[in-house]
VEXBAKE-633071 format. One record per residue (C-alpha): residue number from 0; residue in one letter; z, x, y. Coordinates in steps of 0.5 Angstrom, whole numbers, plus 500, padded with zeros to 3 digits. Each point is the difference from the previous one (the first is absolute). Layout:
N
num;residuo;Z;X;Y
NUM;A;Z;X;Y
...
This chain:
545
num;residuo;Z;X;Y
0;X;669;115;913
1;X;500;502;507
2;X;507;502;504
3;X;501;495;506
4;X;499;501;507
5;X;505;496;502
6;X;505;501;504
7;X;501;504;506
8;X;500;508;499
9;X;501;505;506
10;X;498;505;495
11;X;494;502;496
12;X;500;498;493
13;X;500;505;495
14;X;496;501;494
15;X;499;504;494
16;X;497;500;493
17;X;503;506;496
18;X;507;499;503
19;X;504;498;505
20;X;508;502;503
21;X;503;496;506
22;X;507;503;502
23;X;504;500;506
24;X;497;506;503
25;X;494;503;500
26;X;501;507;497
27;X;504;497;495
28;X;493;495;499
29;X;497;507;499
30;X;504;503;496
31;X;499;495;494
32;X;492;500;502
33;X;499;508;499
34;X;503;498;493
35;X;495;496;498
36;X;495;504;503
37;X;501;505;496
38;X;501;495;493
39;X;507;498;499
40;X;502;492;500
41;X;504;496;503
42;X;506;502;498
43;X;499;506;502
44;X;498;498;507
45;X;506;496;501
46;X;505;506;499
47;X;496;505;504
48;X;501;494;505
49;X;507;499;499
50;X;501;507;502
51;X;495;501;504
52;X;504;494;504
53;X;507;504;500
54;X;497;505;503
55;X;496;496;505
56;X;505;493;501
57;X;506;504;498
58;X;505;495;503
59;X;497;494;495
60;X;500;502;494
61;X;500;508;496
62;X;502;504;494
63;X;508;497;502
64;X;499;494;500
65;X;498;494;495
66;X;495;495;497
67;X;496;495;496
68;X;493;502;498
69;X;496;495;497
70;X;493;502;495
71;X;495;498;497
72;X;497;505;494
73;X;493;498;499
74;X;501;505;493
75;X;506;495;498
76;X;498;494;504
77;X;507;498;501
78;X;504;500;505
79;X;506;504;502
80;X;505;501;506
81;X;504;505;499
82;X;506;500;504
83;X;503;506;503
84;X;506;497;505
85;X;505;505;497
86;X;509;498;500
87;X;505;500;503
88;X;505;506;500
89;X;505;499;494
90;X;505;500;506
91;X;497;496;504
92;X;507;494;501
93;X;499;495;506
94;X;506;502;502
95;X;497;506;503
96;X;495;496;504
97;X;507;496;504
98;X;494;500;506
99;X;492;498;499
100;X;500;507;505
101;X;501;504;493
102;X;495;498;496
103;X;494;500;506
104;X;500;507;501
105;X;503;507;497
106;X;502;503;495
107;X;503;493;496
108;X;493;497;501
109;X;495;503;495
110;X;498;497;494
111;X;498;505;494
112;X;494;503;502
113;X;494;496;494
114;X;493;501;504
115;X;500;507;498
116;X;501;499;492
117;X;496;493;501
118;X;494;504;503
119;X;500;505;494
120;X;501;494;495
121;X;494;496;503
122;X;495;507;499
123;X;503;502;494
124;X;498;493;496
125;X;493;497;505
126;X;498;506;504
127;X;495;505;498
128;X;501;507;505
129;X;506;504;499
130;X;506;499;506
131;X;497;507;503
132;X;494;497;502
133;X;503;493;501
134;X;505;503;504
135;X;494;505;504
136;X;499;495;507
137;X;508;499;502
138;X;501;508;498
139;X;495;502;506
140;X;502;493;504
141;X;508;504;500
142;X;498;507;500
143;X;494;500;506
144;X;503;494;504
145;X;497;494;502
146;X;499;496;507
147;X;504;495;503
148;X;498;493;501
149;X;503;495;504
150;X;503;497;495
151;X;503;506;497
152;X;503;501;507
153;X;502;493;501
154;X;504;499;493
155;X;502;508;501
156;X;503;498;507
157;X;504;495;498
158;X;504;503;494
159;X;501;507;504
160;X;507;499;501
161;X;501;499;493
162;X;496;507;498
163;X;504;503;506
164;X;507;500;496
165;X;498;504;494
166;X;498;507;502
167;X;494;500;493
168;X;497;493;503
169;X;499;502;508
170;X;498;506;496
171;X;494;498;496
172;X;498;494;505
173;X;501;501;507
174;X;496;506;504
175;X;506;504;504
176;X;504;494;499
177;X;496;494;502
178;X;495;495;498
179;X;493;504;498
180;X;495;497;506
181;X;494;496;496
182;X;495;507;500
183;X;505;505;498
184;X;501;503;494
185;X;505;499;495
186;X;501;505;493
187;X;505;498;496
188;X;500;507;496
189;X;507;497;495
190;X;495;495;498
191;X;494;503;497
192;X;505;505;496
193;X;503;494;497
194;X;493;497;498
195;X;498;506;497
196;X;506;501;496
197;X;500;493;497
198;X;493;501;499
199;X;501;505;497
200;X;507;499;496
201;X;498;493;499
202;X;507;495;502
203;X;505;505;496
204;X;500;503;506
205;X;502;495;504
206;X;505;497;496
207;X;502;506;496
208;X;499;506;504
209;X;499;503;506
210;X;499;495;505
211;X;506;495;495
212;X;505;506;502
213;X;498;500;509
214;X;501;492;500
215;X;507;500;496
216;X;502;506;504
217;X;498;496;506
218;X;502;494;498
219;X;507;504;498
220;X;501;504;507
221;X;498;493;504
222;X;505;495;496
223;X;494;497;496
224;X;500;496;494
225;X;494;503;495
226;X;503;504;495
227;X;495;504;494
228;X;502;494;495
229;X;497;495;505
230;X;493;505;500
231;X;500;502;492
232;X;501;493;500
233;X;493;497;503
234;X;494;497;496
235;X;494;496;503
236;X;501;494;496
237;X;492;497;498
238;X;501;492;501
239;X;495;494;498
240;X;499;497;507
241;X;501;492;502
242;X;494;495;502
243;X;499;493;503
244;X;493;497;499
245;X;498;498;508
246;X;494;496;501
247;X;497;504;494
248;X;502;506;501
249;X;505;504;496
250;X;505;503;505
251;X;504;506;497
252;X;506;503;503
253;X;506;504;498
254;X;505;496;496
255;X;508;501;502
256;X;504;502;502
257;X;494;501;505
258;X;500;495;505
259;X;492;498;499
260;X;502;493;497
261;X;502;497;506
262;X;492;501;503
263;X;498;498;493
264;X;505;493;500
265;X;496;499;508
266;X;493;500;497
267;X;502;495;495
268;X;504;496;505
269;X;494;500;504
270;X;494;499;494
271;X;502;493;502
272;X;498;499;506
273;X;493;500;503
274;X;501;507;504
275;X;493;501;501
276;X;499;493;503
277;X;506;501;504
278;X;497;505;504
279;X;502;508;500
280;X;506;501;504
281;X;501;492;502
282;X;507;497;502
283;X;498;497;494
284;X;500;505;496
285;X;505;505;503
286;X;505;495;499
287;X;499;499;493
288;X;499;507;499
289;X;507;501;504
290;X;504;495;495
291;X;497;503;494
292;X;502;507;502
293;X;507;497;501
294;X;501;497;494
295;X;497;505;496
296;X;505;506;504
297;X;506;496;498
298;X;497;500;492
299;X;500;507;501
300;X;505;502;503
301;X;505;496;495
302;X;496;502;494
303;X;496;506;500
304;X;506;505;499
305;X;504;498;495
306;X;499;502;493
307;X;495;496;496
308;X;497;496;507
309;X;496;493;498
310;X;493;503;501
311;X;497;495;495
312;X;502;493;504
313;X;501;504;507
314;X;492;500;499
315;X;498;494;497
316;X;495;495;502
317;X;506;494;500
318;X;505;504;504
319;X;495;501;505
320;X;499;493;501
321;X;507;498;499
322;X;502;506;506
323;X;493;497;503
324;X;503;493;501
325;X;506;503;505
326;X;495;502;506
327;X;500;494;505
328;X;498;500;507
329;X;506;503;503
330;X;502;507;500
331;X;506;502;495
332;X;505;505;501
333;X;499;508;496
334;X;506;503;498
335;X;495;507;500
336;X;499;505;496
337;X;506;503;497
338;X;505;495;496
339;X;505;497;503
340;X;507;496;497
341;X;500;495;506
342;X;495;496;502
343;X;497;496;506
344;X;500;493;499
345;X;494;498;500
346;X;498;507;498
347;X;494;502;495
348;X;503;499;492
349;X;498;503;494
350;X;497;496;495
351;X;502;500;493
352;X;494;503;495
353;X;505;500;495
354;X;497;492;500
355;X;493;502;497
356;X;503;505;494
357;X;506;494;498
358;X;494;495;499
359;X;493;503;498
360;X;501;521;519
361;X;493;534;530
362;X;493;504;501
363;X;494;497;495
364;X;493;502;499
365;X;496;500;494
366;X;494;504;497
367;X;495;497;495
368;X;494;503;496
369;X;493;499;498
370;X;503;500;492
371;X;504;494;502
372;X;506;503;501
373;X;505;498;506
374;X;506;501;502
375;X;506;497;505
376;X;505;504;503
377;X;506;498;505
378;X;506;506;501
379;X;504;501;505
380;X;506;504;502
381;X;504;494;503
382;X;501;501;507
383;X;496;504;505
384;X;500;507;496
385;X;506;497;496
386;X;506;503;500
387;X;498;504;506
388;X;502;507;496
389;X;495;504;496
390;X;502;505;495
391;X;500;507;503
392;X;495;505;497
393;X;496;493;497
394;X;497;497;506
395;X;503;494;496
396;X;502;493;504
397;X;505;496;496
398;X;500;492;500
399;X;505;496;502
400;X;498;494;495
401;X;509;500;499
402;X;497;495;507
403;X;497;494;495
404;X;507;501;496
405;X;504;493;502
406;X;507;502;503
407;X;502;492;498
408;X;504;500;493
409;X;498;494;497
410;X;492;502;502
411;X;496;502;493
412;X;498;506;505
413;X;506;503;502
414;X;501;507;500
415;X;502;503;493
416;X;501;507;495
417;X;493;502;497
418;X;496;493;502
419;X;494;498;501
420;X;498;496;507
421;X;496;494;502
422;X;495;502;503
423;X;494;497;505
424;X;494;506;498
425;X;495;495;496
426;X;493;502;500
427;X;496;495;498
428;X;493;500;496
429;X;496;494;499
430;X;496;497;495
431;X;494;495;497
432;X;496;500;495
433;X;494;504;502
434;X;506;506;500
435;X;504;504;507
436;X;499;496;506
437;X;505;502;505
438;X;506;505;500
439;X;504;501;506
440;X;508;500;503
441;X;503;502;506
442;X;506;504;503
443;X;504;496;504
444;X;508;499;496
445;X;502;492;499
446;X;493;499;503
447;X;496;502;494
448;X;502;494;497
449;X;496;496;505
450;X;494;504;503
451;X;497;501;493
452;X;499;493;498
453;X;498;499;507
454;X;495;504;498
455;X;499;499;494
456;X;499;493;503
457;X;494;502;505
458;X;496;502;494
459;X;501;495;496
460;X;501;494;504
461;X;496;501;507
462;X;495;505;497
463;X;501;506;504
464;X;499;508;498
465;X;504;504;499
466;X;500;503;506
467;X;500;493;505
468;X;506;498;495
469;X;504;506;501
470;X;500;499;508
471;X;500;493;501
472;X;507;499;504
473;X;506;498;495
474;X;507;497;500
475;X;507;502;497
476;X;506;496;499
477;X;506;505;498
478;X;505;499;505
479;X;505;494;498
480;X;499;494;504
481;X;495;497;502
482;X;496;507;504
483;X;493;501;498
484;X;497;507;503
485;X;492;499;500
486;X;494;504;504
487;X;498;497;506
488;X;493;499;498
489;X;501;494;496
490;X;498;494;506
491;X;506;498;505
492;X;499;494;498
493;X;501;500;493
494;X;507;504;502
495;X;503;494;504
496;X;497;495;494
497;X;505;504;496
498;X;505;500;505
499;X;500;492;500
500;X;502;502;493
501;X;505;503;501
502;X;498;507;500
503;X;502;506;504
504;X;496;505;501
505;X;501;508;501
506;X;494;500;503
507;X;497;509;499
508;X;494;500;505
509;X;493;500;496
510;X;500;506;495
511;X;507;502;496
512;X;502;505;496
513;X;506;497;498
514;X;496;495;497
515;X;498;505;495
516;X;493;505;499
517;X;496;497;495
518;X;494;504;496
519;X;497;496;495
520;X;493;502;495
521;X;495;494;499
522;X;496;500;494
523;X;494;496;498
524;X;499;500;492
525;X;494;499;500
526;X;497;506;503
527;X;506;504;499
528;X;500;501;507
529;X;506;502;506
530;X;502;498;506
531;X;507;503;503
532;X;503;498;506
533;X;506;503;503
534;X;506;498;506
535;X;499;502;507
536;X;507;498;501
537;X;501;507;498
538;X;496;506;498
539;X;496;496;494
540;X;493;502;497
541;X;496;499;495
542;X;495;505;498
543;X;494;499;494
544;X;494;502;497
């Protein structure tokens, strides 16, 4: 087998033998490539990247934040995520979130920390280097400085005024109170103090030690809720990952209370259509992509958070066929994203899954190595450096994931004491019977959900490699009603078809960021050989050798 030439890429293919990173930024694709070289696996290379990308991408994603990581141990040949998405605050009440303002941003909006105790675990059960060395890169990213790019001025920018009402924020990212400039150097000293004492403490420390009392005490001086209880209360929880069978292949993805099953329940719905002979990104494609989506958010919106979700019957042949058959020719109504009491009239519904057991369910990157190891990563801090506060003395950001928290009490997602959130990270890997054949995901909030079995859908079905098929335009159905937002490099007149459908369209110009920044690692199992692609709608690269 050959990788596909198909499909339009404005960027060189990336290719390798021994192994492969693809990350959100190129320090960060370094970093996990100086681990292989220097003979650890992919383990070990996703948490020099996970760090590395702290540092280098710090409002995304960092050792304050949380997330799912998805390997497969060549050793074990098993599957594994393990899930670092820590709880809510013991005293976390929805009657302290009387505004949606109190959950976006400060001291109200953190999560537990779980990235910290998630990379520690993830090496201490698959990796085969000590944190000192894993954790060498992202210490001299933090103590040397790095580069500003455009896009770190740009995200940067856009969250300034954020950063600037806490004094340890503006301290560790803004230069004299401003935006770095793309060239300037910025050093983030706290950080690589923090990294080392991990490194060398292992996560007691975080939880336990020195750096639990800095964020209790910050937490305490600023009004927060994250308590020693909630930190010694932390563990990374090991979880068998869910799949679906798509034309052959096996797609694995996080089981709930990630939200993957909804991108699993579209590919099912959409394993009936013809997609490849309907032509990649065709009015006719699109719609029934769009409705799928719809009806697939309503499932997971009504499901996924409650207790013991109906996995089994949410991703079942026979339930798609049956949700398969509401899409008509016409444009229905969503509700969104989050769960709502009230519904619009003519407004997507939930299915009931049940049916089927009654009578017979915010950065990416990827690493893989030359042993058949491989490893898929999304984590995030929530919003563009979560909170806005970081810990003083720490260079720690903290999250605001309380944000993906419901304030409506009938939701199954609604803010409560100690609980665990319904999330959107879901890193997907993909399978056949010759072995590894596609890891990738995406940041990009309820988006994730739709731009990953776009992508997914540009491998299988239109026969793109991995590069063409992360930058092929995309579109994304999450505001309720009828609004589509979809790049402008789809064809006009595919657009108007739509909107005769009864679409409307957010049209975002040729390249978006808000429509996500996908990394993806292709392999061919009979050569065992890589090829790595990486987003230009942010900082994305993929390096291999």
């Amino acid at each position: 087998m050959a990788f596909s030439a198909a499909g339009t890429a404005h960027r060189a293919t990336v290719t390798g033998t021994r192994g492969m990173v693809a990350s959100a930024h190129p320090l960060a694709s370094i970093a996990g490539l100086r681990i292989l070289m220097q003979g650890g696996n992919a383990i070990d290379a996703a948490v020099a990247t996970a760090a590395a990308l702290n540092v280098v991408e710090p409002y995304m994603s960092g050792i304050g934040g949380n997330g799912f990581m998805h390997v497969y141990s060549v050793r074990e040949k098993a599957h594994g995520v393990l899930d670092y998405m820590g709880l809510s605050p013991g005293a976390a009440e929805l009657a302290l979130y009387d505004s949606p303002e109190k959950r976006d941003r400060g001291p109200l909006t953190p999560l537990v920390p779980g990235a910290c105790g998630g990379w520690l675990e993830a090496l201490r059960r698959y990796g085969t280097m000590d944190a000192g060395t894993v954790f060498t890169p992202a210490i001299e990213y933090a103590e040397q400085g790095f580069a500003f790019t455009v896009k770190n001025h740009l995200f940067t920018g856009s969250n300034a005024a954020d950063l600037s009402r806490y004094p340890a924020s503006a301290a560790t990212y803004l230069i004299d109170g401003r935006t770095p400039r793309p060239g300037e150097v910025l050093v983030q000293q706290d950080l690589a103090r923090t990294f080392c004492a991990v490194a060398e403490g292992g996560p007691d420390v975080f939880y336990r030690g020195e750096i639990a009392d800095r964020i209790v005490r910050y937490m305490e001086e600023s009004g927060g809720l994250i308590t020693h209880e909630d930190l010694r209360g932390f563990e990374p929880v090991w979880l068998d990952p869910v799949h679906v069978d798509y034309r052959g292949y096996r797609v694995f993805a996080p089981p709930p209370p990630c939200q993957a099953v909804q991108y699993l329940e579209v590919l099912n719905m959409m394993e009936g259509f013809d997609v490849g002979g309907m032509g990649h990104n065709t009015a006719a494609t699109l719609h029934r992509f769009i409705e799928a989506t719809k009806l697939a958010t309503a499932d997971r919106a009504e499901y996924t958070g409650i207790e013991a979700p109906p996995v089994a019957g949410l991703l079942s042949k026979a339930y798609a066929s049956e949700r398969r058959k509401q899409i008509g020719e016409r444009a229905r109504a969503t509700g969104g994203e989050v769960y709502t009491a009230t519904k619009m009239a003519d407004e997507v519904l939930a299915g009931d899954p049940y049916a089927w057991m009654r009578t017979e369910c915010t950065t990416h990157f990827d690493t893989a190595d030359a042993d058949g190891n491989a490893v898929a990563v999304t984590q995030s801090l929530g919003s563009g450096f979560g909170s806005g506060m970081v810990v003083p003395g720490t260079g720690i950001a903290l999250n605001n994931m309380m944000r993906w928290f419901d304030l409506e009490p009938q939701s199954p997602n609604v803010v409560g004491p100690s609980r665990k959130i319904e999330m959107c990270m879901s890193p997907a890997q993909v399978w056949d019977d010759q072995g590894l054949r596609l890891l990738i995901g995406t940041p990009g909030s309820y988006g994730i959900l739709q731009t990953t079995p776009q992508m997914i859908m540009n491998v299988l079905d239109h026969n793109m490699n991995v590069q063409a098929a992360i930058e092929a335009p995309r579109v994304k159905a999450t505001s309720p009603g009828y609004t589509v937002c979809a790049e402008t490099r789809i064809a006009g007149e595919v657009l108007a078809a739509l909107e005769e459908m009864g679409h409307r369209f957010n049209r975002l110009g040729d390249w978006s960021p808000g429509l996500g920044g996908g990394q993806g690692i292709m392999v061919d199992p009979e050569t065992g050989c890589f090829m790595g692609g990486a987003d230009p709608r942010r900082d994305g690269y993929a390096i291999g050798w």
